[in-house]
C-alpha positions in Angstrom: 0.0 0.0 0.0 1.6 3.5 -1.3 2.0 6.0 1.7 2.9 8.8 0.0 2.6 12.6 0.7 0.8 13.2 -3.0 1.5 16.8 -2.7 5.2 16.4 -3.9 3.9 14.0 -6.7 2.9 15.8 -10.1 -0.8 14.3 -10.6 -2.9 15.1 -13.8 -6.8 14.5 -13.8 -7.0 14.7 -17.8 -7.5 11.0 -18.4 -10.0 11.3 -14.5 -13.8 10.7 -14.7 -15.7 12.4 -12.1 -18.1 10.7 -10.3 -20.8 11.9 -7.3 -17.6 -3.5 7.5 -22.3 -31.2 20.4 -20.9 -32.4 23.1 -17.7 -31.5 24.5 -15.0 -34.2 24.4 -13.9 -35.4 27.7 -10.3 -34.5 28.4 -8.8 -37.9 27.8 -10.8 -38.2 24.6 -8.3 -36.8 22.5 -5.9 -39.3 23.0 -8.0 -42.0 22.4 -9.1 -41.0 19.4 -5.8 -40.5 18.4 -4.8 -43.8 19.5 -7.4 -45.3 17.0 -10.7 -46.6 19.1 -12.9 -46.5 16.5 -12.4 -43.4 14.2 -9.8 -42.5 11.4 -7.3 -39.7 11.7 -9.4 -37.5 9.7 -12.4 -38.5 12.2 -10.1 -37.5 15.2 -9.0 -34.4 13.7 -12.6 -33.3 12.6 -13.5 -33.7 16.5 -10.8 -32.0 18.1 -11.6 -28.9 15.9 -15.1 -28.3 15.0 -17.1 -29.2 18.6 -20.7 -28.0 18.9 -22.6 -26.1 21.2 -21.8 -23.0 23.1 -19.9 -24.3 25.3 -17.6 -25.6 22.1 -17.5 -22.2 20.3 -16.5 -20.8 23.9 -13.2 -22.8 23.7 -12.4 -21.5 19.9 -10.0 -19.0 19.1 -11.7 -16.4 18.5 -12.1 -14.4 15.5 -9.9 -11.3 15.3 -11.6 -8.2 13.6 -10.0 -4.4 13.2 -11.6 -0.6 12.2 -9.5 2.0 11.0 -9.3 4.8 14.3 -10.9 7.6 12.9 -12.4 8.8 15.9 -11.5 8.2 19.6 -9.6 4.9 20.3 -10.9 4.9 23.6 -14.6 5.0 22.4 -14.2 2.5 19.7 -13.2 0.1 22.2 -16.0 0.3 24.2 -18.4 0.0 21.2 -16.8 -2.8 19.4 -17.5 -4.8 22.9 -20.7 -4.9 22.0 -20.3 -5.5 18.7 -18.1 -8.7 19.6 -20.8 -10.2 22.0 -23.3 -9.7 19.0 -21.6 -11.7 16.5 -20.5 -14.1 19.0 -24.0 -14.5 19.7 -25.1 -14.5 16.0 -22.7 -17.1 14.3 -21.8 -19.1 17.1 -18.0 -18.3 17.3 -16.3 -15.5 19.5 -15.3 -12.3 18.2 -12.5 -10.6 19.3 -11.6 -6.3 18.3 -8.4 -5.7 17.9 -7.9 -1.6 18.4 -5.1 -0.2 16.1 -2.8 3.0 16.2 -3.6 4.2 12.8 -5.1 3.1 9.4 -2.1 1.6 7.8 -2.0 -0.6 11.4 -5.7 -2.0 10.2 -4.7 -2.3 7.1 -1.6 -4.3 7.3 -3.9 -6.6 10.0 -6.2 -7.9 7.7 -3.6 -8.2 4.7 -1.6 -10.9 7.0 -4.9 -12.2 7.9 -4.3 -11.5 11.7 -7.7 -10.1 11.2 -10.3 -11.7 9.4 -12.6 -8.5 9.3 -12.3 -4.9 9.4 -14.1 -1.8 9.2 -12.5 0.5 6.5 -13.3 3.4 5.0 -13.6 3.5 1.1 -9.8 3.8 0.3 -8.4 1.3 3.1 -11.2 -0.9 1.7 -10.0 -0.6 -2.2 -6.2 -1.1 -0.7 -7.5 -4.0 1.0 -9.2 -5.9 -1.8 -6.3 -5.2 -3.9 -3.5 -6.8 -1.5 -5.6 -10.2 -0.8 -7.5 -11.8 -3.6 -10.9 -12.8 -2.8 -11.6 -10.2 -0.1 -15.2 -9.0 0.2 -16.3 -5.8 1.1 -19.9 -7.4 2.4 -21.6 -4.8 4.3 -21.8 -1.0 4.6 -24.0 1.9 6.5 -27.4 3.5 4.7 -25.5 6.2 4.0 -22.4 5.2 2.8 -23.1 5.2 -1.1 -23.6 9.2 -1.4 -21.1 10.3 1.8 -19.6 13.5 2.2 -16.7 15.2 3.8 -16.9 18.9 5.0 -14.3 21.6 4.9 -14.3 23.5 7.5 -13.0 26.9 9.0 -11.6 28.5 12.7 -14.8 31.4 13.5 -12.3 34.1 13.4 -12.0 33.4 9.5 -13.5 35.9 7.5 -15.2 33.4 4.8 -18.9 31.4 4.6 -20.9 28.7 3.3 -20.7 28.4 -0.1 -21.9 26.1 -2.6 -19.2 26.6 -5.0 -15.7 25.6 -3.7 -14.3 28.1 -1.8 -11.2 29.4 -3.1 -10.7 31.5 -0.4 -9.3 28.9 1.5 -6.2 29.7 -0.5 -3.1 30.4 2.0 -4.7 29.3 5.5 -3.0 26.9 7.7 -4.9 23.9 7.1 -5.3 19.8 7.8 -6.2 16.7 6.5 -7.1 13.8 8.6 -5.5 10.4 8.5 -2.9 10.0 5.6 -5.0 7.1 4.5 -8.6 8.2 4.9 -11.2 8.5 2.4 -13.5 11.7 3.9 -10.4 13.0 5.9 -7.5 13.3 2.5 -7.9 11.2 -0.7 -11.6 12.9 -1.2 -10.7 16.8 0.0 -7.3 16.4 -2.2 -9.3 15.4 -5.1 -11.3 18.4 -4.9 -8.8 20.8 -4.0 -7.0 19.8 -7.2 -9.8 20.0 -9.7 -10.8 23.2 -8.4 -8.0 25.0 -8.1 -5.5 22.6 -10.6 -3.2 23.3 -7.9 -1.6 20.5 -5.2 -2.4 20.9 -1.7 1.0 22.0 -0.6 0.7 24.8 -3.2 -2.8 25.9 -2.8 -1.9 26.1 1.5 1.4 27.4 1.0 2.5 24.9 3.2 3.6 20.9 3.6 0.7 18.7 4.3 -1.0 18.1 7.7 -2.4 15.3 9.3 -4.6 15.3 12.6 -4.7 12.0 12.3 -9.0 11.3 13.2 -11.8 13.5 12.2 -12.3 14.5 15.4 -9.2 16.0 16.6 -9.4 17.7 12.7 -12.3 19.4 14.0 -11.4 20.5 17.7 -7.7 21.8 16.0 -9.6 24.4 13.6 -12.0 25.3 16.9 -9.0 25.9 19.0 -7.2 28.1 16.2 -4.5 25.5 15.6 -5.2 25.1 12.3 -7.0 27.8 10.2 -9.2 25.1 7.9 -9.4 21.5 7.5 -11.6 18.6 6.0 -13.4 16.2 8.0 -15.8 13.0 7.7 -19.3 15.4 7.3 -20.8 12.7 9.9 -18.1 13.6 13.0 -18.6 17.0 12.9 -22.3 16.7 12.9 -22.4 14.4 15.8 -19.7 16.0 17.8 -22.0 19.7 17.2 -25.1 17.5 18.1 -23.4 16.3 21.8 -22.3 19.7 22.5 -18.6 18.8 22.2 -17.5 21.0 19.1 -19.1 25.0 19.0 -20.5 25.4 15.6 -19.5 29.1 16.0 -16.0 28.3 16.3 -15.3 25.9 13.7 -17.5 26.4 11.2 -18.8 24.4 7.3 -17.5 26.8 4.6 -18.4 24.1 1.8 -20.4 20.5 1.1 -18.8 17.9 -1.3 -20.4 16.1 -3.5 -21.4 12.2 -2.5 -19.0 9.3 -2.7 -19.2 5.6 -2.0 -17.2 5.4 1.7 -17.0 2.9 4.7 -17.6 -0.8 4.4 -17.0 -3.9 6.6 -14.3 -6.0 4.0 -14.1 -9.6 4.9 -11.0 -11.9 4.8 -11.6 -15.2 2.3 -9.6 -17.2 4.6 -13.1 -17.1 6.8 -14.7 -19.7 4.3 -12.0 -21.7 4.2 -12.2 -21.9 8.1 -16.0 -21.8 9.3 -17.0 -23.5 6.1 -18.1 -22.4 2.6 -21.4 -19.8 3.2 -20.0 -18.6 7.1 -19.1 -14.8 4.7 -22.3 -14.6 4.0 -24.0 -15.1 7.3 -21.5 -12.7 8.6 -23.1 -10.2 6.3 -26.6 -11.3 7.1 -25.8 -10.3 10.7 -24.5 -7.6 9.8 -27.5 -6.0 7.9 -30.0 -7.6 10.0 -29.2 -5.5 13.1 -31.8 -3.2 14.1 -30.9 -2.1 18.1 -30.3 1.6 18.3 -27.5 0.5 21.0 -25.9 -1.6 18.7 -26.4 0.6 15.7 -25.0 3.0 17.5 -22.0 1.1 18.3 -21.7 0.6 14.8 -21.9 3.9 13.9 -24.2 3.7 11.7 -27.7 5.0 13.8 -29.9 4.1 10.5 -28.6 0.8 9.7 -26.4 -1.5 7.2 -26.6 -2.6 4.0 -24.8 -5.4 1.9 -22.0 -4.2 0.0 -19.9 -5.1 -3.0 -17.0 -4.7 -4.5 -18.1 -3.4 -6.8 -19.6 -0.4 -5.1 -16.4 1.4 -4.8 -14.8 1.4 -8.1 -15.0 4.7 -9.0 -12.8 5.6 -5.6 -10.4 2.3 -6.6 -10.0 4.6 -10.1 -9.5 7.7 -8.4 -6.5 5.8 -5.5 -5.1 4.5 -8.7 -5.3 8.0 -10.5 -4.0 9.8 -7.5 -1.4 7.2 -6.7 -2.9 5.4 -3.3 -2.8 2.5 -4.9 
């Protein structure tokens, strides 16, 4: 996966099309079985492995699953939690979240296959699909086919809402999110080139920034850190909506336009393991919640939907064009 600082790489958009997730065996039992009373090899290996029950799945290791941390690590903790005893619950086999440092961290977790699912945004998805063969992106939120990132401006900044791009954004200090994130760079850089046919670094007058979560992109420009920045359009609302981010202070200055975003991307090795099918019960558990707690520990308050692919090729053309992938 390219981890590149695209503002020192010359990009061109002429040839770039727009476009707008039994019985349990008796201790001793393995040792006859292995010894040969009355079952084959394959019969004793089948036994010590699969088991039934819940008292079987219990004992199983469990299955390892990542996000990308574009909000609060602490937070996404405590969410996943429930999240784990849900699928647990569900399919019969514990869950496990793995918390990560950053988005390459999630990223190079489920490419080892040290975690069989994750929850990516559109670009960490594409990346992901690209580096293992037969990975599925499965299931996504209701809104994630038309999402939207928000730039965004200090209150002392003399410039408003607009629906045209707002070049006057020209020259402010100014941050990105994660390196890797969809709403938080690829998408803002994208739009920052095509309006102004300028790079980032140019357009700012200075190298690029990273906050590194959408959140701490929005409390830097309230606290004057940063004069502008681009942010996930969903953080900012919620974080004005809790009271923990001043409208006032760091304000929207301009909308874009909708693009395909976060998914939950399955590894293939979880056939291979839990049998031919277990993918797509994983993504029929997925869609099928409907518990604003867990929803909410989702983040995704109106629900999921299954996802393909497929979905996302137009930002897999646009990493490719922009050289993320």
């Amino acid at each position: 996966m390219p981890d590149r600082g695209l503002g020192r790489q010359p990009v061109t958009f002429m040839n770039l099309k727009t476009f707008r997730g039994g019985r349990v065996l008796p201790a001793f039992a393995p040792f006859l079985l292995l010894l040969g009373f009355g079952c084959s090899h394959e019969a004793a290996h089948q036994a010590l492995t699969e088991g039934s029950g819940p008292d079987a799945a219990a004992s199983q290791a469990p299955i390892k699953y990542t996000a990308i941390p574009d909000t609060n690590a602490t937070e996404l903790i405590e969410k996943y939690r429930l999240v784990s005893d849900y699928l647990s619950k569900e399919l019969g086999v514990p869950f496990e979240y793995v918390p990560t440092v950053d988005y390459g961290a999630a990223y190079e977790l489920f490419k080892s296959g040290d975690a069989m699912l994750a929850w990516f945004g559109g670009l960490t998805g594409v990346q992901a699909v690209a580096a293992v063969p037969g990975a599925r992106m499965i299931a996504q939120g209701k809104v994630d086919p038309a999402f939207k990132s928000y730039f965004i401006v200090n209150g002392d900044v003399p410039l408003q809402a607009s629906e045209s791009f707002p070049l006057g954004l020209k020259g402010l200090t100014f941050t990105f999110g994660a390196n890797q994130s969809t709403s938080g760079r690829l998408m803002p850089e994208y739009y920052i080139r095509e309006h102004t046919q300028m790079s980032p670094e140019e357009f700012f007058g200075m190298p690029n920034a990273f906050s590194n979560a959408h959140d701490a992109t929005a409390k830097l420009v309230e606290a004057g850190t940063f004069q502008a920045g681009a942010l996930n359009y969903q953080t900012y609302d919620g974080m004005v909506a809790k009271g923990t981010l001043d409208p006032n202070k760091c304000r929207v200055v301009w909308t874009t336009p909708p693009y395909p975003d976060y998914n939950w991307t399955a590894h293939p090795a979880l056939d291979g393991k839990y049998g031919a099918g277990f993918i797509d019960r994983l993504q029929q558990a997925l869609v099928s919640v409907t518990d604003p707690i867990l929803l909410e520990a989702l983040q995704r308050k109106d629900g999921l939907i299954k996802a393909k692919n497929e979905d996302f090729e137009s930002i897999r053309k646009l990493a490719v064009e922009l050289e993320f992938l």
